[in-house]
N, C-alpha and C positions, 0 to 999 in steps of 0.2 A: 428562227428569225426573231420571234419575240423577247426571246434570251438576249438575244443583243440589244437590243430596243431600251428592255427595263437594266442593262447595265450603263448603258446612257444616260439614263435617267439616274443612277446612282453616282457617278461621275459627280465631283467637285469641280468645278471650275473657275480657275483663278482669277482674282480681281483685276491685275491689267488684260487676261484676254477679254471680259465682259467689257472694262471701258474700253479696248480698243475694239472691238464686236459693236460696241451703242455711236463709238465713233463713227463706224465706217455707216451703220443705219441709219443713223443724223442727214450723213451729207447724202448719203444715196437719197432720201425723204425729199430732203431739200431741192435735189435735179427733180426728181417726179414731181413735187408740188408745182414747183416753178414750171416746169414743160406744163404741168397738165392748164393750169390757170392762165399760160401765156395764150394757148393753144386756144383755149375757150372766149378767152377777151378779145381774141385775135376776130374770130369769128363774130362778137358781136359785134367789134368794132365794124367788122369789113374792110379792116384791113389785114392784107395777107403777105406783104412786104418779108416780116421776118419768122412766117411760118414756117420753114424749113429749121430756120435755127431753133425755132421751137420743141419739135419733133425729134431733131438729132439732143437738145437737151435732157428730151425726154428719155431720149435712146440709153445716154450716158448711166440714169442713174440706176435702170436694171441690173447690168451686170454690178454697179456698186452693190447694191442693196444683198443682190444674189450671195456674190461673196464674201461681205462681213456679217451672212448671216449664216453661212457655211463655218466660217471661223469664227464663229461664235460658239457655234455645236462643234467645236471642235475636229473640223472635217478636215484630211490633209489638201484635199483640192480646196480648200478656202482658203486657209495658208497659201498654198501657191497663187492662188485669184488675187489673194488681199493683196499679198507685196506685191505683184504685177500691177497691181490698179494705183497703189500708194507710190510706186515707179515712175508709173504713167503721169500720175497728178503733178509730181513732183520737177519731171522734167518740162513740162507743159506752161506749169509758173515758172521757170526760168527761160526759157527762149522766149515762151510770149507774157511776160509781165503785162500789160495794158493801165490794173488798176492794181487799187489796193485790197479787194476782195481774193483776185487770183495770189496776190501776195500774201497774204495769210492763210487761207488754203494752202499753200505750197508748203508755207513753215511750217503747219500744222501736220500738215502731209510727210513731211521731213522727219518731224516727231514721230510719229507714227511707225515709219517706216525705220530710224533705227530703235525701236523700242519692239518691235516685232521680230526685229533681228536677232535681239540677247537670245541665248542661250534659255535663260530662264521662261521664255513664251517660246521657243522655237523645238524644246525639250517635249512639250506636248503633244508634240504635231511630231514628232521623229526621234523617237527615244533610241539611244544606241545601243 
């Protein structure tokens, strides 16, 4: 098992899975910060109105974070996480637009999602 471990460790890893890996830990960061800070002002305010939406934001960026940090280390269940989740984001901004934050998110999400697609990041993750 450590043989495996330190051939990991020798592993190169190419520059678009890193920025798509720092992408996906940005915005997972992002849900956590935001759930955690809502969640806590919520409280001092005493007001508890939109605690639930809090809590499910917070919910959100776990599994983000979880799996572009899987596909990051080059995990094939990260790869599968990642584009399920870049999926998810992506069809989310298009039936529910509201503002222009979920609008950019989505495009970015769009990006993401076919650039993880190519052959050249997807070769990684499932060599033939």
């Amino acid at each position: 098992m450590s043989k495996d471990i330190e051939e990991k460790k020798d592993v190169h890893i190419p520059t678009p899975i890193k920025i798509l890996g720092w992408f996906g830990i940005i915005i997972g960061a992002m849900y956590l910060i935001y759930g955690i800070v809502s969640i806590v002002l919520s409280f001092l305010d005493r007001t508890y109105a939109d605690f639930e939406q809090n809590v499910i934001i917070l919910i959100y960026g776990i599994p983000i974070m979880a799996v572009s940090v899987g596909f990051k280390n080059l995990q094939k269940w990260g790869w599968i996480g990642y584009t399920a989740v870049l999926a998810l984001i992506v069809l989310l901004s298009i039936f529910g637009h509201k503002d222009a934050y979920g609008i950019v998110l989505g495009v970015l999400s769009m990006a993401a999602l076919v650039w993880i697609l190519t052959p050249a990041v997807r070769k990684h993750y499932f060599p033939a």
